[in-house]
C-alpha positions, -999 to +999 in steps of 0.1 A: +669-475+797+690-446+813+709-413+804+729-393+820+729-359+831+754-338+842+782-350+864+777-387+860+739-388+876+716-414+862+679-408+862+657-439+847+634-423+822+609-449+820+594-440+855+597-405+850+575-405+811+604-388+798+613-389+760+642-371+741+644-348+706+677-350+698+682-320+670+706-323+640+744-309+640+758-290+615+748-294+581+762-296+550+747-265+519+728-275+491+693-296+487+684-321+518+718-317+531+732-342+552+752-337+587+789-325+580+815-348+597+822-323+626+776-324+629+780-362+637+813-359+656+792-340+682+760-357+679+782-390+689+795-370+720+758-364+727+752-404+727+782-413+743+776-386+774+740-388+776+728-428+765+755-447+780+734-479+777+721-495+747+690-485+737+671-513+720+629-514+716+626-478+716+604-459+693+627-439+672+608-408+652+628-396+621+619-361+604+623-372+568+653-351+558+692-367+555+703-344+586+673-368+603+686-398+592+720-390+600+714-382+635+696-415+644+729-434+628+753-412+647+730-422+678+736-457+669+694-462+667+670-481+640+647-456+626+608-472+636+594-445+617+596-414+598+575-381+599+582-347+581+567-331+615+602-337+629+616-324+602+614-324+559+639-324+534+642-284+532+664-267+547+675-225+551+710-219+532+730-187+530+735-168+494+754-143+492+745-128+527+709-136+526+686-164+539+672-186+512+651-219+515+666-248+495+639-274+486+645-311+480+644-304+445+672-276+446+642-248+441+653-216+463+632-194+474+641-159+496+636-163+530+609-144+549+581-140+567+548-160+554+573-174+524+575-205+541+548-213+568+553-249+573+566-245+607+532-225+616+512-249+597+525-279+608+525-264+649+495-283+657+507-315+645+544-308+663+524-306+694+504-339+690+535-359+680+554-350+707+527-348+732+520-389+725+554-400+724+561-432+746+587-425+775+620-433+761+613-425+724+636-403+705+631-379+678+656-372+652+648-338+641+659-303+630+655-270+643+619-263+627+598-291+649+617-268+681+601-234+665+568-252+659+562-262+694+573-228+706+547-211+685+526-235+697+530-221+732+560-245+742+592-221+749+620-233+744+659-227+729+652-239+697+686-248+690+708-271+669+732-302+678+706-302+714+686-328+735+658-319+750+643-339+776+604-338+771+579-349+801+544-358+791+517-369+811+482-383+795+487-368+764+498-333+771+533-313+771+536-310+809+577-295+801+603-295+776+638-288+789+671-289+769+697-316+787+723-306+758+724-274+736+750-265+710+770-300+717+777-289+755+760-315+781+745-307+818+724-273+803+691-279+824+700-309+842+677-289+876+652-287+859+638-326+848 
């Protein structure tokens, strides 16, 4: 399998152990919202600029939210299997001018520091999934798996509607890059 970076250069992941977490566009309010038209609009850019070739026999990771799901289909990929470290049903919402956590359910809760500590919680785990993942595997995931590994010690933008390309060698993190952020293609292309 290949993608492409930047103006039209191919690089062949397999040889390079690189893997891909492609992060959710824009999302529709409410309980386990799904993408909005315009969030799989530019996730098919993403696809059509970065994974030129089909992509069949790949692992594909799904966080277990619709934003996850919808992602993979607007990749064009078969879900292999599902994990709420890339991502769970709950999601942040605006009310009213403030942040609020919607759960599955449609429970809201305020938004704010040690409300919600999944994303601290779950940090270790983030970093082991990722960490393991077979070159060419994609994750289909949201924001929150981004802000794990960063508090886990693995900066990065942490940014929606992205594709980061991740390099791992025996088991370990060796760098996490962004190939895509906010829908625009070629961000740290240098830098794989």
């Amino acid at each position: 399998m290949c993608f492409k970076i930047g103006g039209g250069q191919m690089m062949e992941d397999s040889r390079m152990g690189i893997s891909f977490i492609v992060t959710h566009g824009d999302k529709h309010s409410g309980p386990n919202p799904g993408m909005t038209e315009e969030g799989f609009d530019k996730i098919r850019k993403l696809r059509e600029a970065l994974f030129p070739t089909r992509m069949d026999g790949i692992d594909v990771i799904s966080g277990t939210g619709k934003r996850h799901f919808d992602v993979a289909k607007a990749l064009g990929l078969e879900i292999t299997r599902f994990t709420a470290v890339a991502g769970g049903p709950d999601s942040l919402d605006n009310r009213d001018g403030q942040k609020v956590i919607v759960f599955a359910d449609g429970t809201e809760v305020l938004h704010g520091k040690g409300v919600n500590t999944t994303v601290e919680d779950e940090s270790v785990a983030a970093v082991q999934l990722i960490a393991n993942l077979r070159p060419g595997s994609v994750v289909c995931a949201g924001r929150p798996l981004m802000i794990g590994l960063n508090h886990a010690g693995y900066p990065n933008s942490m940014k929606s509607t992205s594709v980061y390309a991740v390099r791992n060698y025996d088991g370990r993190i060796e760098s996490i890059v962004p190939i895509a952020e906010d829908g625009n293609v070629g961000v740290g292309k240098d830098e794989i």
